[in-house]
C-alpha positions in Angstrom: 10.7 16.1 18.9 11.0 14.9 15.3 7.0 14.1 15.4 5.9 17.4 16.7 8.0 19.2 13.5 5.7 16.9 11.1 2.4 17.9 12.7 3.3 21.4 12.7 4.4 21.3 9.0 1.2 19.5 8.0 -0.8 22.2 9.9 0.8 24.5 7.6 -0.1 22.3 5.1 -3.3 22.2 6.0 -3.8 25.9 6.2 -2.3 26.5 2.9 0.6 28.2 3.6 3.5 27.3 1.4 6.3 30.0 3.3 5.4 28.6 6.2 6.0 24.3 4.9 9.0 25.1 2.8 10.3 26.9 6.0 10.4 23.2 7.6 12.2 21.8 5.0 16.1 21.9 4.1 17.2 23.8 1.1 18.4 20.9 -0.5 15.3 18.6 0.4 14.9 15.2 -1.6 11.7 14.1 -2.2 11.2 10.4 -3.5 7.8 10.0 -5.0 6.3 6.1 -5.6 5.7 7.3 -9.1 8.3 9.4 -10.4 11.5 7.1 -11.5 14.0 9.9 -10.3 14.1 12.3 -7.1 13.2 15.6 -6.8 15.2 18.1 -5.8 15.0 21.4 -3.7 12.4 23.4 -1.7 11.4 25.6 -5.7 10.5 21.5 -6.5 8.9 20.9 -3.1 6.5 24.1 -3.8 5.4 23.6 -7.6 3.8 20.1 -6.0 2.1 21.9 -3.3 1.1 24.1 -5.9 -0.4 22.2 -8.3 -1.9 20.1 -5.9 -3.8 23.4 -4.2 -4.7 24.3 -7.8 -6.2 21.5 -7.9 -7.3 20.8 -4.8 -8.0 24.0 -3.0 -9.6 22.3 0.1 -7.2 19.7 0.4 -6.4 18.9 3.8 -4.2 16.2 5.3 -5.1 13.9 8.8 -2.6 12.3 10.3 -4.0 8.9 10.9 -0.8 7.7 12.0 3.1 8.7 13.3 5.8 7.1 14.8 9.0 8.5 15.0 12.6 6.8 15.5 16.1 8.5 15.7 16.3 11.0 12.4 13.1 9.3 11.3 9.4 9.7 10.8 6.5 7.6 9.6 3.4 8.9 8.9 0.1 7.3 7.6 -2.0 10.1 5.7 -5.9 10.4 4.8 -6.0 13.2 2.3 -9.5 14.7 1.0 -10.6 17.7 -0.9 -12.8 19.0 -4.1 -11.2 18.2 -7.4 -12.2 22.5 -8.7 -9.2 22.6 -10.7 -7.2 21.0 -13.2 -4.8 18.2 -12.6 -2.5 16.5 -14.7 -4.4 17.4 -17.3 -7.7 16.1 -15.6 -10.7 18.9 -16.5 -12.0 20.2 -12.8 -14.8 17.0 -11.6 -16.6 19.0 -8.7 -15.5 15.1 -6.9 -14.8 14.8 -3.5 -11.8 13.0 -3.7 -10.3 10.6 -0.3 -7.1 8.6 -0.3 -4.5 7.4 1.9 -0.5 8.3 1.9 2.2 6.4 3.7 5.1 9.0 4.0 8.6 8.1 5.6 11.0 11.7 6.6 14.1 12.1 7.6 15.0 14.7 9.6 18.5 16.9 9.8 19.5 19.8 12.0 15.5 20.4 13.2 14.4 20.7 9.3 13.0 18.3 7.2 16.0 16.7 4.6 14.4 14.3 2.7 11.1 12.4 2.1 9.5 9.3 0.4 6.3 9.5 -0.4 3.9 6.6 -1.5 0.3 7.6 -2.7 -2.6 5.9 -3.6 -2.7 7.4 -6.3 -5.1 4.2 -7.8 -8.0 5.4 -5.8 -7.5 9.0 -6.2 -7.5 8.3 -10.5 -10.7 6.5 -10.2 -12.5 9.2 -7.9 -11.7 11.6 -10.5 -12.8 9.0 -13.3 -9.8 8.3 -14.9 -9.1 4.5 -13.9 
């Protein structure tokens, strides 16, 4: 079932294991961010993300909140929280917990995950890091 591949990639996630989400994903994997104007493109992509955001974040865990799955399709509502103990975007390491919610649409192909769109609230996370 297309929901059960999600919660097992975000358990990866969740663990830290980067083999172990790109191996859920299709080589060719298209990720749509809410704030990048242009896709991204490829599991190499997919993995300097999760790196930078465990840089970042090294706690950073993801709760699925909600998930609902249709056909090739699957909608999940995220609450992400971790320790801002690293630098991101250019943001100097806070020590601030940081909380905020992701609504992420999938679509799946041949068992693997093919493509994603991905829409943060990125807002809140800005100001609990003192930016916004």
């Amino acid at each position: 079932m297309n929901s059960d591949l999600l919660r097992a990639a975000f358990e990866a996630f969740n663990a830290g294991d980067a083999d172990r989400c790109v191996a859920f994903t299709t080589p060719d994997l298209i990720m749509n961010l809410a704030e990048l104007p242009e896709p991204r493109h490829g599991q190499q992509a997919w993995r300097e993300g999760f790196e930078m955001m465990r840089h970042a974040f090294p706690d950073l865990r993801a709760q699925i909140e909600d998930i609902v799955a249709a056909d090739d399709r699957v909608a999940l509502r995220l609450r992400f929280r971790g320790t801002h103990s690293g630098e991101f975007l250019g943001i100097p390491p806070t020590g601030n917990h940081i909380e905020y919610v992701s609504h992420e649409f999938y679509r799946i192909a041949g068992g693997l995950i093919a493509e994603e769109w991905i829409c943060s609230d990125t807002a809140t996370l800005f100001r609990q890091l003192g930016v916004a």
